[in-house]
N, C-alpha and C positions, 0 to 999 in steps of 0.2 A: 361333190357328187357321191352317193351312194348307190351300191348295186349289190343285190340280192344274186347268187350263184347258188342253184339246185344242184346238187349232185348225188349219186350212187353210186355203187360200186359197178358203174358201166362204163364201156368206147365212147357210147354215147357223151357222158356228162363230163368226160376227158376233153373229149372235141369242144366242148362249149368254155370249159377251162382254158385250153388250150385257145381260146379265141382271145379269151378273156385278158388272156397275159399276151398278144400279142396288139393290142391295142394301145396308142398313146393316152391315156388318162387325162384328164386336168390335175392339176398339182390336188395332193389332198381330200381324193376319195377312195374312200372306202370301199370292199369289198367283203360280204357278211356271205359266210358259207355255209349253206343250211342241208340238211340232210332230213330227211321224215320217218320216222320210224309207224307201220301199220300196226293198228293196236292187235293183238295175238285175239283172235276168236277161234278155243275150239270147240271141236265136235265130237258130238257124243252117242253110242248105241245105248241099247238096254244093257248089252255085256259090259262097256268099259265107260265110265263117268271118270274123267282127268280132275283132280286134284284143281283146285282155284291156284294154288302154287306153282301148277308147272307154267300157266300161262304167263305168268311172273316172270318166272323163268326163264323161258322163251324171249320174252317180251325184252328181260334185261340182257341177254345172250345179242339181241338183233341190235338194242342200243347200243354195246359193246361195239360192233360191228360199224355200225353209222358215225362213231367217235370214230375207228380208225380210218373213217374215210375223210372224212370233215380235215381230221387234222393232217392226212396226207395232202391234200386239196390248199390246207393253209399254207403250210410249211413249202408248197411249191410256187404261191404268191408270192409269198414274202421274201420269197430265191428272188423274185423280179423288181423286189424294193415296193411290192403294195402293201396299205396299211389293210387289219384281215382281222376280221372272225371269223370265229366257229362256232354252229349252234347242230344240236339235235332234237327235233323235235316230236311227238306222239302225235299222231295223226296221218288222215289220208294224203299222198304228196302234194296232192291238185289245189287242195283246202288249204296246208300247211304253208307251203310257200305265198298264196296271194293275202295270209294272214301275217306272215314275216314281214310282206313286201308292205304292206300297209302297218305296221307299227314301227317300222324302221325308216317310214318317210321314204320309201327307195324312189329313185329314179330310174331303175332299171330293172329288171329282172329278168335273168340269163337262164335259159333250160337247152339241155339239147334234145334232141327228136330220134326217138327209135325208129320214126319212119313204117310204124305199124299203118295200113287201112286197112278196108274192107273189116271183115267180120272179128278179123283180131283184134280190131279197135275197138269194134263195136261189143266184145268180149272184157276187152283188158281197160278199156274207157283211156283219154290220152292226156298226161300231165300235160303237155305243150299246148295243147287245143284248150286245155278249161283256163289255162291261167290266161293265153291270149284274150280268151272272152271275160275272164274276171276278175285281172291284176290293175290296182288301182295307179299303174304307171305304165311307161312303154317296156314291151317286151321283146327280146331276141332271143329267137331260136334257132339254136346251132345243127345243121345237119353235120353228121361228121364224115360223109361223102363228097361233101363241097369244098375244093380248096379252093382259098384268097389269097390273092398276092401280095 
């Protein structure tokens, strides 16, 4: 079995981790830990035009960032005996993970849920709502309000 795990550096994407390692497995799946980095877009007046290098910058500073998540996330699997990657990728999270989830064959693909509605959703757009409608496998979304027993 293979299963695709979104994370960032949230409670949220802890909780779905945390789900993640509390489940019996079948012997001999995988767990690919993906992190999305947003490509840097800035903006500009007439006064101040940024450098094409700082977005770079930026850009590599937030990869930085998403490496130490991935591989905190890994390193905590692997505490549990699961076999584990780590990957960071460029792009939107929503796009990024249903593109991981279908090159790596996944059978699952675990998000958990900020539990945004209303207009902040409709603001902030909801990773967990686009991949349910367009992950080429089953998906579980971890609220991390909910306890299991």
């Amino acid at each position: 079995m293979k299963i695709v795990v979104g994370v960032d550096d949230s409670p949220h994407s802890e909780a779905a981790l945390e789900f993640v390692k509390r489940i019996a497995w079948p012997g001999r799946t995988e767990v690919v830990v993906v992190s999305a980095v947003q490509p840097t877009v800035l903006l500009y007046t007439e006064v101040f035009v940024p450098a094409p290098a700082m977005a770079e910058r930026v850009t590599d500073e937030q990869r930085a960032a998403h490496q130490e998540v991935v591989s905190r996330a890994e390193r905590s699997l692997r505490e549990y005996g699961m076999k584990t990657t780590a990957r960071v990728v460029l792009g939107d999270p929503r796009e990024a993970l249903v593109d991981v989830a279908r090159r790596e064959h996944a059978d699952l693909l675990v998000v958990g849920s900020h539990g945004r509605s209303g207009l902040t959703k409709l603001l902030m757009g909801s990773v967990a709502s686009h991949v349910v409608t367009h992950a080429p496998c089953n998906v579980l979304v971890v609220r991390p309000d909910v306890r299991v027993a």
